[in-house]
PDB file of N, H, CA, C and O in Angstrom:
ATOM      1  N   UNK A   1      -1.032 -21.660  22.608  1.00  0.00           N
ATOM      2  CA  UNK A   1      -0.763 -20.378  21.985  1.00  0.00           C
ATOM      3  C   UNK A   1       0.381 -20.532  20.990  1.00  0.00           C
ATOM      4  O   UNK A   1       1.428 -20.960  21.475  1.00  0.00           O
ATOM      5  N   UNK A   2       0.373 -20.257  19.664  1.00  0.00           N
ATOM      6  H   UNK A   2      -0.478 -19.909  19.269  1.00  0.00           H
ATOM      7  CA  UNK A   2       1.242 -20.307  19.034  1.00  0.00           C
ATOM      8  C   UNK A   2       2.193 -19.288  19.069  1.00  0.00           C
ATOM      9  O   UNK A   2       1.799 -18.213  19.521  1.00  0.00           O
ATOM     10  N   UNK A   3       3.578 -19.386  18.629  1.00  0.00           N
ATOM     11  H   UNK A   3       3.898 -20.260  18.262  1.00  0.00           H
ATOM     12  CA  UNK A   3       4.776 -18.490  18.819  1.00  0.00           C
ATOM     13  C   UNK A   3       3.885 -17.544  17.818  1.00  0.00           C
ATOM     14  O   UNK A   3       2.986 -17.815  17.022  1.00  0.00           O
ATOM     15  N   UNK A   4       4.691 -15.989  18.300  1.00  0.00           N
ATOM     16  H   UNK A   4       5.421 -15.769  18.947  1.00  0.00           H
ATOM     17  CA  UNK A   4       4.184 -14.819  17.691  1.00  0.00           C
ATOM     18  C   UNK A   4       5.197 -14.634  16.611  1.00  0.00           C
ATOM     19  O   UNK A   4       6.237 -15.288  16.536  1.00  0.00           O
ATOM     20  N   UNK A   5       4.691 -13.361  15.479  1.00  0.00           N
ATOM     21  H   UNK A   5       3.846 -12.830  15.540  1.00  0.00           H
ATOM     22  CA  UNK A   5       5.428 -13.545  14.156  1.00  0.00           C
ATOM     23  C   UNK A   5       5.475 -11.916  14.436  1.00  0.00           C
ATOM     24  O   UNK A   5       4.581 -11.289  15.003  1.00  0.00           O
ATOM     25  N   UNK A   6       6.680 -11.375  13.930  1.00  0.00           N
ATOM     26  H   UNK A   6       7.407 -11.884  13.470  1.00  0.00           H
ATOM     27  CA  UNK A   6       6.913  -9.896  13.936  1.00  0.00           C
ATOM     28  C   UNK A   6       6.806  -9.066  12.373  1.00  0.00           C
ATOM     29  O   UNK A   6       6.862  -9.577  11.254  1.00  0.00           O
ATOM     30  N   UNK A   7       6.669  -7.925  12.668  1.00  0.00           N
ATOM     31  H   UNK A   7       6.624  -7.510  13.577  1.00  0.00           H
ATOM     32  CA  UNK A   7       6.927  -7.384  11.291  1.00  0.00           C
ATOM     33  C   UNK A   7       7.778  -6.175  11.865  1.00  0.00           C
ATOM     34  O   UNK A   7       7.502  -5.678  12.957  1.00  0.00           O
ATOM     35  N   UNK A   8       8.703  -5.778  11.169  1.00  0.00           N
ATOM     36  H   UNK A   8       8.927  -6.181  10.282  1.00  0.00           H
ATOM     37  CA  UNK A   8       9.522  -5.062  11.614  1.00  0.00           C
ATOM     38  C   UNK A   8       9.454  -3.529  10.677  1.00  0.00           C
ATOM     39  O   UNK A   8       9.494  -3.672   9.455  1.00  0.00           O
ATOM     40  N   UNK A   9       9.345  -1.954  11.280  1.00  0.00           N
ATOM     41  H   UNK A   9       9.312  -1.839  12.273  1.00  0.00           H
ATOM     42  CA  UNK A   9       9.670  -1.027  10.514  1.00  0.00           C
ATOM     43  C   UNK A   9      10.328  -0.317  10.734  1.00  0.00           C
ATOM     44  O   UNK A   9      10.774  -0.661  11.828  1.00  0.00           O
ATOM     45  N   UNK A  10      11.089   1.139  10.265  1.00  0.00           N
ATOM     46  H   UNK A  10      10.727   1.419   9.376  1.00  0.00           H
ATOM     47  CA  UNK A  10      11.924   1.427  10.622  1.00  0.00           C
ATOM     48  C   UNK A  10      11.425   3.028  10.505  1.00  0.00           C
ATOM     49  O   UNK A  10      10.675   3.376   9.592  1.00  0.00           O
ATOM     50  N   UNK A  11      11.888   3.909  11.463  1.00  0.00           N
ATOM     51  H   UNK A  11      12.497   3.626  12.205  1.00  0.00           H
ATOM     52  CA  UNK A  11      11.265   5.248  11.946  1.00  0.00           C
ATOM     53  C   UNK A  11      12.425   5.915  12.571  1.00  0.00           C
ATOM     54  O   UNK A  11      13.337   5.340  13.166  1.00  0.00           O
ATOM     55  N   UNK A  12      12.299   7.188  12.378  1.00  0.00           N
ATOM     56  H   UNK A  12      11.558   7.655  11.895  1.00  0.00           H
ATOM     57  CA  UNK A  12      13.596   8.444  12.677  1.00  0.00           C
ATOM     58  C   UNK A  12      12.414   9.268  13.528  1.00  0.00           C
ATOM     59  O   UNK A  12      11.248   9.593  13.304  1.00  0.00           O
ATOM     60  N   UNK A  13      13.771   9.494  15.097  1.00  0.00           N
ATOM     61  H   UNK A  13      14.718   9.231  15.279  1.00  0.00           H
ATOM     62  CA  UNK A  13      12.293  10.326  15.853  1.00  0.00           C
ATOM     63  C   UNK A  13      13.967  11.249  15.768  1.00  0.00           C
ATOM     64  O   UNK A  13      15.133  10.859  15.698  1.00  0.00           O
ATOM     65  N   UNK A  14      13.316  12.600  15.820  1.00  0.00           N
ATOM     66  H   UNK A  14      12.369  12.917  15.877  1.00  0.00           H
ATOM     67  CA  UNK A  14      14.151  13.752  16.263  1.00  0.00           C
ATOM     68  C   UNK A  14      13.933  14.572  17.486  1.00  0.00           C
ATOM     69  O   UNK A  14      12.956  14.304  18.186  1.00  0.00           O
ATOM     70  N   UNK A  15      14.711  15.516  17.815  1.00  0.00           N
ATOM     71  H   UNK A  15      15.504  15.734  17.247  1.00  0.00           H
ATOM     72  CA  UNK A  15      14.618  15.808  19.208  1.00  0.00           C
ATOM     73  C   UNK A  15      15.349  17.210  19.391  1.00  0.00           C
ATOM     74  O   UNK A  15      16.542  17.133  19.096  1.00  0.00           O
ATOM     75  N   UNK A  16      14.957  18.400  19.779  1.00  0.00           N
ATOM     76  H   UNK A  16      13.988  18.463  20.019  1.00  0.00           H
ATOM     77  CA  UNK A  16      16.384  19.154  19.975  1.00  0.00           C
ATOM     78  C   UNK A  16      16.795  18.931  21.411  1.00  0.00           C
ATOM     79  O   UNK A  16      17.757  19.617  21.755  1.00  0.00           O
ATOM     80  N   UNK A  17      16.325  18.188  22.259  1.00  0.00           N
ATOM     81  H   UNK A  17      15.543  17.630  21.980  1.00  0.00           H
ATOM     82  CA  UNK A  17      17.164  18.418  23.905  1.00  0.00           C
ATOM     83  C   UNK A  17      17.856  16.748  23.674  1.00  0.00           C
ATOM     84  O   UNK A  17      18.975  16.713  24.187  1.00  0.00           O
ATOM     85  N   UNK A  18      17.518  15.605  23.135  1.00  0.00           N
ATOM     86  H   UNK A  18      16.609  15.633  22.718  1.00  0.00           H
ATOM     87  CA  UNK A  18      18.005  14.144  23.795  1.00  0.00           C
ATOM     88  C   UNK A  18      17.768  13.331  22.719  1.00  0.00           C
ATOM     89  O   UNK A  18      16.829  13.326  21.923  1.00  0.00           O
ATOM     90  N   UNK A  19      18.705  12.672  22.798  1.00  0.00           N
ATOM     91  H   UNK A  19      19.468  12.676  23.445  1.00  0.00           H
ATOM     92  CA  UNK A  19      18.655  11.340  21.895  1.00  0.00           C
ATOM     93  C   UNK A  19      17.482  10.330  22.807  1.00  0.00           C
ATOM     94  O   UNK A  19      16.756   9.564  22.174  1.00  0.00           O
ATOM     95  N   UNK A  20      17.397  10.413  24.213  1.00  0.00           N
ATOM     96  H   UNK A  20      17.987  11.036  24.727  1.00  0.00           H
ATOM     97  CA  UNK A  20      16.421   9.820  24.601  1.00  0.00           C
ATOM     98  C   UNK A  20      15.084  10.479  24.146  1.00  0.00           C
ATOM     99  O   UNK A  20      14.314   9.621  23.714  1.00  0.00           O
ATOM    100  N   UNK A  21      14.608  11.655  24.113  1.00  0.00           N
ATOM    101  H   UNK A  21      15.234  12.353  24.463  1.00  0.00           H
ATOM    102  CA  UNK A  21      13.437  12.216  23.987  1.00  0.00           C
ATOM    103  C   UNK A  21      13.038  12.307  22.795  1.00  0.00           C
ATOM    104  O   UNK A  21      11.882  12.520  22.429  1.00  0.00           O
ATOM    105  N   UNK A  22      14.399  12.080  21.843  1.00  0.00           N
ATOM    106  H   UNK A  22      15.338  11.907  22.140  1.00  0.00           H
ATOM    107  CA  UNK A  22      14.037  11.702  20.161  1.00  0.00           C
ATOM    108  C   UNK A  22      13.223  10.422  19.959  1.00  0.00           C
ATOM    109  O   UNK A  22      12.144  10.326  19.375  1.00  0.00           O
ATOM    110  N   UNK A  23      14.045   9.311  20.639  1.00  0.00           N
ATOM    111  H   UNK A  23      14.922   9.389  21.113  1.00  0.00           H
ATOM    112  CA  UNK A  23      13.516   7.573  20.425  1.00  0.00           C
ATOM    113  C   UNK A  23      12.059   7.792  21.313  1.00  0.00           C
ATOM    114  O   UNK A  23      11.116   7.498  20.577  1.00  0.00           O
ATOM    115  N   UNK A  24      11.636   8.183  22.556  1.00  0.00           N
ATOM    116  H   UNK A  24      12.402   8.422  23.153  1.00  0.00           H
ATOM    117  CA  UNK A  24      10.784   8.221  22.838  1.00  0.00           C
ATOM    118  C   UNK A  24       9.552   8.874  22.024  1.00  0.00           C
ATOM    119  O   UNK A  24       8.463   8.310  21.921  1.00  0.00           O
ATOM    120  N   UNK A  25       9.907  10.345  21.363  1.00  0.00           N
ATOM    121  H   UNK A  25      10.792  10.803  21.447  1.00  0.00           H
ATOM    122  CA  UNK A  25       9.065  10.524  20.120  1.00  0.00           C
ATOM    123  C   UNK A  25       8.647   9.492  19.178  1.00  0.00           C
ATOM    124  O   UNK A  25       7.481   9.201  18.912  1.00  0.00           O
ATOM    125  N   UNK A  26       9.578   9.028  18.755  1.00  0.00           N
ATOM    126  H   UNK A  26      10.525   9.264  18.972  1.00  0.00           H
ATOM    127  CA  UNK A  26       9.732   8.104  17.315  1.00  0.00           C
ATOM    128  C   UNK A  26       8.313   6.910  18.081  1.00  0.00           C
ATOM    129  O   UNK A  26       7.210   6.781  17.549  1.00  0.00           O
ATOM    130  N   UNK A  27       8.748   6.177  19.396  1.00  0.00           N
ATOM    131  H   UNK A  27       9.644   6.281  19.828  1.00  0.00           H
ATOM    132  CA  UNK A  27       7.681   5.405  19.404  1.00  0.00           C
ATOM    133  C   UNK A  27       6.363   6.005  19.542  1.00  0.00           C
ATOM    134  O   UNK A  27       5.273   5.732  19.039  1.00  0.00           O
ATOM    135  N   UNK A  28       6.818   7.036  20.488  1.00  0.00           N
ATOM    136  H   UNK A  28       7.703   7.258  20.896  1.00  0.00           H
ATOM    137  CA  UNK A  28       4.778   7.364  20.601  1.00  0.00           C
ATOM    138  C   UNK A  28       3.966   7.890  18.975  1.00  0.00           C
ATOM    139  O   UNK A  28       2.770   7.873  18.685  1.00  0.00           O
ATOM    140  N   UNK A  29       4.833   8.208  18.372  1.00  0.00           N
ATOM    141  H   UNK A  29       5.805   8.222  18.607  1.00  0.00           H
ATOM    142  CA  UNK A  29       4.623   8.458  17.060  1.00  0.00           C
ATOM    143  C   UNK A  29       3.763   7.232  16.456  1.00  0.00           C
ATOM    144  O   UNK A  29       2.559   7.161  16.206  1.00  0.00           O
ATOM    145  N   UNK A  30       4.874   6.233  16.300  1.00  0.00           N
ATOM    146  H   UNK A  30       5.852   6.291  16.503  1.00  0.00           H
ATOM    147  CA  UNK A  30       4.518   4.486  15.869  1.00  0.00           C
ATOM    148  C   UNK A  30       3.450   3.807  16.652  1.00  0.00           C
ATOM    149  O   UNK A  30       2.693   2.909  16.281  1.00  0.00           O
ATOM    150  N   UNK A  31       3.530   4.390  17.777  1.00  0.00           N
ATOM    151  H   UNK A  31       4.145   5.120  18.078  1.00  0.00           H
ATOM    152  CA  UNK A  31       2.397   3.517  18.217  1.00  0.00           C
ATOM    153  C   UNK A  31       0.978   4.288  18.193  1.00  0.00           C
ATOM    154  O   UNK A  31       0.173   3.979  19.072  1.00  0.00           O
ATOM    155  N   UNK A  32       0.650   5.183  17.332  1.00  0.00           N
ATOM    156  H   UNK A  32       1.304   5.434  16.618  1.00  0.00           H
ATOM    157  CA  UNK A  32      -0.510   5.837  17.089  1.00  0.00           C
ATOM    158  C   UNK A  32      -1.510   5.020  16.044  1.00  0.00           C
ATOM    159  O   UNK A  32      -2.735   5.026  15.929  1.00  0.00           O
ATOM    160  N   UNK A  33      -0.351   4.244  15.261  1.00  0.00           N
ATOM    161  H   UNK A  33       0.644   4.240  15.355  1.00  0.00           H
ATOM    162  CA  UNK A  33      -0.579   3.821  13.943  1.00  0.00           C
ATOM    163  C   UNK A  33       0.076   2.468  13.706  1.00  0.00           C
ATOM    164  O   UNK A  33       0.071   1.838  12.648  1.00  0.00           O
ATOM    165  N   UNK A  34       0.537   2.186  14.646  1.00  0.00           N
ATOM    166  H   UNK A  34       0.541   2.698  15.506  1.00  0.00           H
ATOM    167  CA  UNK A  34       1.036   0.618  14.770  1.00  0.00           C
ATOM    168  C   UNK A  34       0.648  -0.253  16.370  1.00  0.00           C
ATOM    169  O   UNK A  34       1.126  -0.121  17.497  1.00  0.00           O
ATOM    170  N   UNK A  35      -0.365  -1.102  15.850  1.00  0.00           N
ATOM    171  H   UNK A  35      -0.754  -1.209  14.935  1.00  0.00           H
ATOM    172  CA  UNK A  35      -0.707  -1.955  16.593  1.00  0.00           C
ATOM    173  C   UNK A  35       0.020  -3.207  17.616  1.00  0.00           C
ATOM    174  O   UNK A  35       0.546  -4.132  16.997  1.00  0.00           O
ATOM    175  N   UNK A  36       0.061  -3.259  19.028  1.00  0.00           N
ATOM    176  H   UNK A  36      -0.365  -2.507  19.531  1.00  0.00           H
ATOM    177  CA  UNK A  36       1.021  -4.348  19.263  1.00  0.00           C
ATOM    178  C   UNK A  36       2.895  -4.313  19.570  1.00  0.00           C
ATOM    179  O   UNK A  36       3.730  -5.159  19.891  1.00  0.00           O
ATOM    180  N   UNK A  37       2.917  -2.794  19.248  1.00  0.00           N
ATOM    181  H   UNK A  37       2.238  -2.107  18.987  1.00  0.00           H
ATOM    182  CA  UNK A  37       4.507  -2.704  19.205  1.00  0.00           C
ATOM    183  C   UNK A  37       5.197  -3.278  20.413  1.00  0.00           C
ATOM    184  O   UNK A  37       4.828  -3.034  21.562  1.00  0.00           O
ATOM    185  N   UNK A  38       6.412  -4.201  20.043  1.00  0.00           N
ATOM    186  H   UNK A  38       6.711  -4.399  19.110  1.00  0.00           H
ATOM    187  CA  UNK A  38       6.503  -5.057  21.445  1.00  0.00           C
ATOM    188  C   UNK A  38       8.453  -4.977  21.868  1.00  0.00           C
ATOM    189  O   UNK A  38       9.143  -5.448  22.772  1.00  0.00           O
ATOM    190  N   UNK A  39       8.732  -4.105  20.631  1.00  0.00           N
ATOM    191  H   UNK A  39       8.171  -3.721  19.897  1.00  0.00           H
ATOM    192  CA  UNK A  39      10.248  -3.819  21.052  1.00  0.00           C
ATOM    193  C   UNK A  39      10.713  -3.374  19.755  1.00  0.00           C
ATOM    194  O   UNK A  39      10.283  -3.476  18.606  1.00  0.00           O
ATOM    195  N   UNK A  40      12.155  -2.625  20.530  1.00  0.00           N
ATOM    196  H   UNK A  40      12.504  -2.542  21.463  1.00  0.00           H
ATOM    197  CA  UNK A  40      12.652  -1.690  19.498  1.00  0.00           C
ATOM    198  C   UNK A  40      13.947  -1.568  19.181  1.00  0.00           C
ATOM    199  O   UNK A  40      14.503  -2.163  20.104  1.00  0.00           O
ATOM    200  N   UNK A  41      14.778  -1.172  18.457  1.00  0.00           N
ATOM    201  H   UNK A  41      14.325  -0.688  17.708  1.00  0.00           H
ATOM    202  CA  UNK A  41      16.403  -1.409  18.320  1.00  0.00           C
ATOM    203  C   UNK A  41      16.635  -0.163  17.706  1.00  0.00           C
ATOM    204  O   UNK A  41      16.121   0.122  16.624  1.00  0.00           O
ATOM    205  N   UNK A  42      17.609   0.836  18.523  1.00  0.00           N
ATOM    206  H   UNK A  42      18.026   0.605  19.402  1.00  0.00           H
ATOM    207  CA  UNK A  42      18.221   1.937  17.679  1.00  0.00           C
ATOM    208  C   UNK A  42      19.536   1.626  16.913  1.00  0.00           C
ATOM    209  O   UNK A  42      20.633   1.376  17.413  1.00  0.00           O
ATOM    210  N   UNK A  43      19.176   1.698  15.496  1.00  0.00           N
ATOM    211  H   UNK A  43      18.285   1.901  15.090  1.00  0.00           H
ATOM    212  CA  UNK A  43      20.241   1.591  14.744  1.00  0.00           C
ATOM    213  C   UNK A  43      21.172   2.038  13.999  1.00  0.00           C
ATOM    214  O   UNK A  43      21.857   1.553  13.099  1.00  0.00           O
ATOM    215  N   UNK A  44      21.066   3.557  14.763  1.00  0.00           N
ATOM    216  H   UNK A  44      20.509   3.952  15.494  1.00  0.00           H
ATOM    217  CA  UNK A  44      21.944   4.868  14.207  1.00  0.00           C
ATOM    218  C   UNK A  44      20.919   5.861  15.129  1.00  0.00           C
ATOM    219  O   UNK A  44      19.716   6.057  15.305  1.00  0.00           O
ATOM    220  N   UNK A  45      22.671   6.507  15.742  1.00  0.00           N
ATOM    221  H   UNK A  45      23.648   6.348  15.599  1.00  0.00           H
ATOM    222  CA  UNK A  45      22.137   7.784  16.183  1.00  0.00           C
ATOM    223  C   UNK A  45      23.104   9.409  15.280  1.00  0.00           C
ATOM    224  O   UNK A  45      24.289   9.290  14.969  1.00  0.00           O
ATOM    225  N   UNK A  46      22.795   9.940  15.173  1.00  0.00           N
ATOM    226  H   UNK A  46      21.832  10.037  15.426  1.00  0.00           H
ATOM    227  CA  UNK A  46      22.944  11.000  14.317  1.00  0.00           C
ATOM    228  C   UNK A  46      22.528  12.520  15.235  1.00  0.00           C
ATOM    229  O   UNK A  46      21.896  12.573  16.290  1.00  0.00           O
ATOM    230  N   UNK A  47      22.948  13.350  14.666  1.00  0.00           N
ATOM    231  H   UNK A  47      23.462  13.307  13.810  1.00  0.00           H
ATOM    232  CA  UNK A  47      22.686  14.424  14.442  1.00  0.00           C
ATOM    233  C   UNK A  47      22.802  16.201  13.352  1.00  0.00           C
ATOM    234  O   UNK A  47      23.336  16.167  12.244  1.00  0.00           O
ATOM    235  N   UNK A  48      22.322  17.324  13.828  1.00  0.00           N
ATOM    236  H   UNK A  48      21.888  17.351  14.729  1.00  0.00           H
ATOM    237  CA  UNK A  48      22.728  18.510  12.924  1.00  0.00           C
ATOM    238  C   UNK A  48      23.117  19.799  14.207  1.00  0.00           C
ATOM    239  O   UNK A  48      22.473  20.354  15.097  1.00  0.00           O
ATOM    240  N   UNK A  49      24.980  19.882  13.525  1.00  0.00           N
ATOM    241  H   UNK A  49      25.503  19.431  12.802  1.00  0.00           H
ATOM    242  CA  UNK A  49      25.236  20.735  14.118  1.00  0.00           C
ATOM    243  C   UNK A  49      24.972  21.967  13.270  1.00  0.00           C
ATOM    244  O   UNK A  49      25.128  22.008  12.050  1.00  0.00           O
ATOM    245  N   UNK A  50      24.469  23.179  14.199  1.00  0.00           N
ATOM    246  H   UNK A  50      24.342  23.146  15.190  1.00  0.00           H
ATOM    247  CA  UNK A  50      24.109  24.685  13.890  1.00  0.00           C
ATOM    248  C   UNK A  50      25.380  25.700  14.577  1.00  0.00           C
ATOM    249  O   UNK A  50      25.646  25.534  15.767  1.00  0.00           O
ATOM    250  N   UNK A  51      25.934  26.465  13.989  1.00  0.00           N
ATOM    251  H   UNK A  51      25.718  26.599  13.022  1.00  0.00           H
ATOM    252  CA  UNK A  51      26.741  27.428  14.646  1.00  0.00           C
ATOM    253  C   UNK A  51      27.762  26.530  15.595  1.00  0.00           C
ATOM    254  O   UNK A  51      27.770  26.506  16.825  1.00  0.00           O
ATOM    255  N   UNK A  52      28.487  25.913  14.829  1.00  0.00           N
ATOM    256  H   UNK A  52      28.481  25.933  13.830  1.00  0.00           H
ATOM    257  CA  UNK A  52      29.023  25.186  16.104  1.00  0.00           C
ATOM    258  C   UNK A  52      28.995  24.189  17.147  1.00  0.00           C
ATOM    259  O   UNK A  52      29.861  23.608  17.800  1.00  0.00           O
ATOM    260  N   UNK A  53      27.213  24.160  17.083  1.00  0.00           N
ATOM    261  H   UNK A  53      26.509  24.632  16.552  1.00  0.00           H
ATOM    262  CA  UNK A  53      26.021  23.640  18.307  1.00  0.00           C
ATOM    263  C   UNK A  53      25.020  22.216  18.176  1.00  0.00           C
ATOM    264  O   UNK A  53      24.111  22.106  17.353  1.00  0.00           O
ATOM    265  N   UNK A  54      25.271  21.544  18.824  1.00  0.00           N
ATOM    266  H   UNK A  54      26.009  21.634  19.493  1.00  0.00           H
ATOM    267  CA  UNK A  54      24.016  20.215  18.189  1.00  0.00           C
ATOM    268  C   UNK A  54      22.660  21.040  18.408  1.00  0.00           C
ATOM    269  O   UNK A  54      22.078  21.531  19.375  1.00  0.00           O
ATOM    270  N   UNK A  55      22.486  20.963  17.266  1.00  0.00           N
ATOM    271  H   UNK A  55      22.959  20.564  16.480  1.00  0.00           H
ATOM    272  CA  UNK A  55      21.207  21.795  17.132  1.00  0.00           C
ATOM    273  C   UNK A  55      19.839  20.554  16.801  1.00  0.00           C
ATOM    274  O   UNK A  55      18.738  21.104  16.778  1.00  0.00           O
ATOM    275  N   UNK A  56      19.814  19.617  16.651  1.00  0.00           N
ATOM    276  H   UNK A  56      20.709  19.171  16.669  1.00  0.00           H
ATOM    277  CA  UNK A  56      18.717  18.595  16.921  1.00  0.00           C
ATOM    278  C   UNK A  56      19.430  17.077  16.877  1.00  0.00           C
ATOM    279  O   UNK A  56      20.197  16.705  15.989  1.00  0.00           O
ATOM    280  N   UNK A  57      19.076  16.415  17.843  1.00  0.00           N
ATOM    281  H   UNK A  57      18.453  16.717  18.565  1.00  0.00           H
ATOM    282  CA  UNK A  57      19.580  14.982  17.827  1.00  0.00           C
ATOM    283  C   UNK A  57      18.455  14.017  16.825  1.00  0.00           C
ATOM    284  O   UNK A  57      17.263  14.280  16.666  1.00  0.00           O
ATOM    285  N   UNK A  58      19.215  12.839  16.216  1.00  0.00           N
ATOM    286  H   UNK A  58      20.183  12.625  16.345  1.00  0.00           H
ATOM    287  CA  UNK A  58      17.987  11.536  15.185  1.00  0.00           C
ATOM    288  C   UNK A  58      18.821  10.625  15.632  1.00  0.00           C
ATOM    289  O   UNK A  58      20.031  10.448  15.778  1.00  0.00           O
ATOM    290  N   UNK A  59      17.286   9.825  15.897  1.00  0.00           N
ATOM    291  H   UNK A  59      16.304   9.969  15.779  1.00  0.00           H
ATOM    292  CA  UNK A  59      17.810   8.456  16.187  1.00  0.00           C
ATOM    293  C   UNK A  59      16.881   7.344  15.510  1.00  0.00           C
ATOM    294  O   UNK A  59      15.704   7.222  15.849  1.00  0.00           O
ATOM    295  N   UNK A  60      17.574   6.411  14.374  1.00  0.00           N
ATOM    296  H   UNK A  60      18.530   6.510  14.098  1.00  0.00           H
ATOM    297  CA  UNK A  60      17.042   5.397  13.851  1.00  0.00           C
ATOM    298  C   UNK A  60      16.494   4.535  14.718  1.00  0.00           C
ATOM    299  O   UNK A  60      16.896   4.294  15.856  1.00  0.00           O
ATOM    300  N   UNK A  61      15.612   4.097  14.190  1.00  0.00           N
ATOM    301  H   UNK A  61      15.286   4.293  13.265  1.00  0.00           H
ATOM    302  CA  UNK A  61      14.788   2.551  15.441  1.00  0.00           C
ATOM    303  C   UNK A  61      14.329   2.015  14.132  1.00  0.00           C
ATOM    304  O   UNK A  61      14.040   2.582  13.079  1.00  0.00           O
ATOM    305  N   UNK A  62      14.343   0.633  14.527  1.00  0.00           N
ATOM    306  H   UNK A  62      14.578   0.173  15.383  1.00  0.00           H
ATOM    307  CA  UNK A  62      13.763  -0.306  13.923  1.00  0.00           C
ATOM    308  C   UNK A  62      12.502  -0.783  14.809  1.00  0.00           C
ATOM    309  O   UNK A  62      13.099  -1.087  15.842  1.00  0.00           O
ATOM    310  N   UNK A  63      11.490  -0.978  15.002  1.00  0.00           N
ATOM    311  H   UNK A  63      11.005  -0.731  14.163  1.00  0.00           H
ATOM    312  CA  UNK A  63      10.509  -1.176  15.529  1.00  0.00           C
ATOM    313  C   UNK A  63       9.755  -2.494  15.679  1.00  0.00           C
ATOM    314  O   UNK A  63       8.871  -2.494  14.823  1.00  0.00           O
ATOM    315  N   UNK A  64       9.734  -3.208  16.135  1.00  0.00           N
ATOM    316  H   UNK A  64      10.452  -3.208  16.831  1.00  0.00           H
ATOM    317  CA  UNK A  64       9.001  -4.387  15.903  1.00  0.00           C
ATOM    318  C   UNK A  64       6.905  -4.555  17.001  1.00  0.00           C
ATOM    319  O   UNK A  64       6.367  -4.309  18.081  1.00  0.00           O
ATOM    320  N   UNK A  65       6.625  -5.128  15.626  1.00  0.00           N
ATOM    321  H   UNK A  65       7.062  -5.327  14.749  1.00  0.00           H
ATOM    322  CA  UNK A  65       5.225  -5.119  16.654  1.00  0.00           C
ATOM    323  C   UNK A  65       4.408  -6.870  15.846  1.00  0.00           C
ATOM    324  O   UNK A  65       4.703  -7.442  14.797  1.00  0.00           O
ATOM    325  N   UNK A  66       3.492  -7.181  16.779  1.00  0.00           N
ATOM    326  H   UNK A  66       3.252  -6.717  17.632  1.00  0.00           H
ATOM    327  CA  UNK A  66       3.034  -8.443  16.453  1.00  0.00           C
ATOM    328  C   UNK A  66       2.057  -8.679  15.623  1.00  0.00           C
ATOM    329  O   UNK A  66       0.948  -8.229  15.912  1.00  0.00           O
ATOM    330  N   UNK A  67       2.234  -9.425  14.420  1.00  0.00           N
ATOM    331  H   UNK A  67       3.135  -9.791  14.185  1.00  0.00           H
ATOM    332  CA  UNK A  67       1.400  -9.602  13.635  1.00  0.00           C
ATOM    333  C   UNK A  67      -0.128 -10.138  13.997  1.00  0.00           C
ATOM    334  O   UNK A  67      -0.131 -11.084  14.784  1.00  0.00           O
ATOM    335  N   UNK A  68      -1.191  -9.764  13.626  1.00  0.00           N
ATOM    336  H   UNK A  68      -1.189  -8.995  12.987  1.00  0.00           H
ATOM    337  CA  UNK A  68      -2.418 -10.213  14.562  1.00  0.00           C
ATOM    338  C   UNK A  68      -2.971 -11.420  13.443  1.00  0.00           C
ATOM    339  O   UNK A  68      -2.587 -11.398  12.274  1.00  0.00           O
ATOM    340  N   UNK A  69      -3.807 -12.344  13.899  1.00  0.00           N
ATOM    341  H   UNK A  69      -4.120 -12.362  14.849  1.00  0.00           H
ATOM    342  CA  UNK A  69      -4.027 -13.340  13.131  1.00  0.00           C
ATOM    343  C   UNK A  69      -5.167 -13.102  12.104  1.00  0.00           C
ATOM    344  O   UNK A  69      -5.475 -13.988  11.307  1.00  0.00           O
TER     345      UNK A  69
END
């Protein structure tokens, strides 16, 4: 089996309750339309405060999935 080759993209999932339930968006998102996804790296987390209030959490991912032959 030869070593696998990645391609890497990069995707913003948002969220208003969690920075976890944002990144979990972001992949099920990616993996509708990206084949193979095999790991992920958040590389900024962010948000928008409203009235005072975090009013939705973003979290950058970089995404990696395996190139098919």
């Amino acid at each position: 089996m030869p070593d696998q080759v990645f391609k890497v993209v990069e995707v913003v999932g948002t969220s208003k309750e969690s920075i976890s339930k944002a990144i979990d968006g972001a992949i099920a998102k990616a993996a509708k339309s990206l084949r193979h996804i095999g790991w992920f790296e958040v590389v900024q987390i962010r948000g928008h405060v409203a009235n005072g209030k975090v009013d939705r959490y973003q979290a950058s991912l970089k995404v990696g999935f395996t190139l098919e032959d």
